[in-house]
VOGU-3710 file (C-alpha; in Angstrom, 3 decimals, decimal comma):
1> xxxxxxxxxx> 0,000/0,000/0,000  2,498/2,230/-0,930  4,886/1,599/2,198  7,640/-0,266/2,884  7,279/-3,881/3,961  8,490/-4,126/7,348  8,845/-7,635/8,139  11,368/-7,886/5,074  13,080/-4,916/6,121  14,028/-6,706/9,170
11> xxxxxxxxxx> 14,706/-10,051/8,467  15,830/-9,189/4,772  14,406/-11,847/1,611  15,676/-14,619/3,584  13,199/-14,346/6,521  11,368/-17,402/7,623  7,728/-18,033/7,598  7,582/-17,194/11,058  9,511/-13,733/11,432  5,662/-13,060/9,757
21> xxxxxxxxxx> 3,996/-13,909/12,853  5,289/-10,359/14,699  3,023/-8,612/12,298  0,281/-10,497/13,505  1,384/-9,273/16,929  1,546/-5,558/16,053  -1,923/-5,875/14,753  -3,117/-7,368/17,892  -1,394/-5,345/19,732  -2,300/-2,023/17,698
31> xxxxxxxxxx> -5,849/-2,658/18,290  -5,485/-2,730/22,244  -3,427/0,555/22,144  -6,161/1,935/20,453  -8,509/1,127/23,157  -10,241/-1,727/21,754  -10,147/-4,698/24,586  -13,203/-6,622/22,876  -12,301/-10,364/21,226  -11,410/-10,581/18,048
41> xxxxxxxxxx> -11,769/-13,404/15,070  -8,682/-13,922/13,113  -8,081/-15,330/9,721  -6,153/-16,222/7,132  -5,184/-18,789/3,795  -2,317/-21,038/3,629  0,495/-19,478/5,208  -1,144/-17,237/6,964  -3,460/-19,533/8,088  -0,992/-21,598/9,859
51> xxxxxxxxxx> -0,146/-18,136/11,601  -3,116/-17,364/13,268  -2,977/-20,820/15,023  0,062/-19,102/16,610  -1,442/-16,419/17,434  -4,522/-17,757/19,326  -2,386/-19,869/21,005  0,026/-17,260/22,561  -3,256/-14,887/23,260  -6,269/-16,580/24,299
61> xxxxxxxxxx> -7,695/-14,065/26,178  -8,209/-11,914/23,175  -8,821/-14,032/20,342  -12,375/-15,637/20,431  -12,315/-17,612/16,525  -10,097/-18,797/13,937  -10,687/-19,156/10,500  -7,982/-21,238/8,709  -8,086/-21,989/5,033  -5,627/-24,620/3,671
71> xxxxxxxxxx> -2,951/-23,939/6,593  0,326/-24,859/5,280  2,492/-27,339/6,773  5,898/-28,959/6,266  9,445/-27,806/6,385  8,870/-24,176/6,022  6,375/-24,138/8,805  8,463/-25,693/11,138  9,227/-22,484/13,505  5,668/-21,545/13,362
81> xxx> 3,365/-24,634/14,939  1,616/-23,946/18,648  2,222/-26,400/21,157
//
């Protein structure tokens, strides 16, 4: 959208699947610095998909539903599965 990705600024082209999962993070955490302290649904489609597994895991206090579409799996995914 016109700005800089910041994930790959970061971590570079060579970032991993899971340096992704801080933006998901940020956005979480975004909302409850703007005030909001409602649940929230998350979502997302292959990759992403296998991200917002993480994410519910690590906050389930504020994430209520997860919609996963074809969640990817297999080598690259290995940093990025909840226990």
């Amino acid at each position: 959208f016109g700005r800089p990705n910041s994930t790959i600024d970061k971590h570079g082209e060579r970032g991993s699947f899971d340096d992704a999962q801080q933006d998901f993070e940020g956005a979480l955490n975004w909302l409850r610095a703007q005030g909001y302290r409602g649940k929230v649904s998350v979502w997302g489609s292959s990759y992403s998909a296998a991200l917002v597994f993480e994410l519910a895991a690590r906050n389930p206090t504020a994430v209520s539903a997860v919609l996963a579409f074809s969640p990817a799996s297999g080598e690259p995914m290995d940093g990025c599965r909840p226990e």
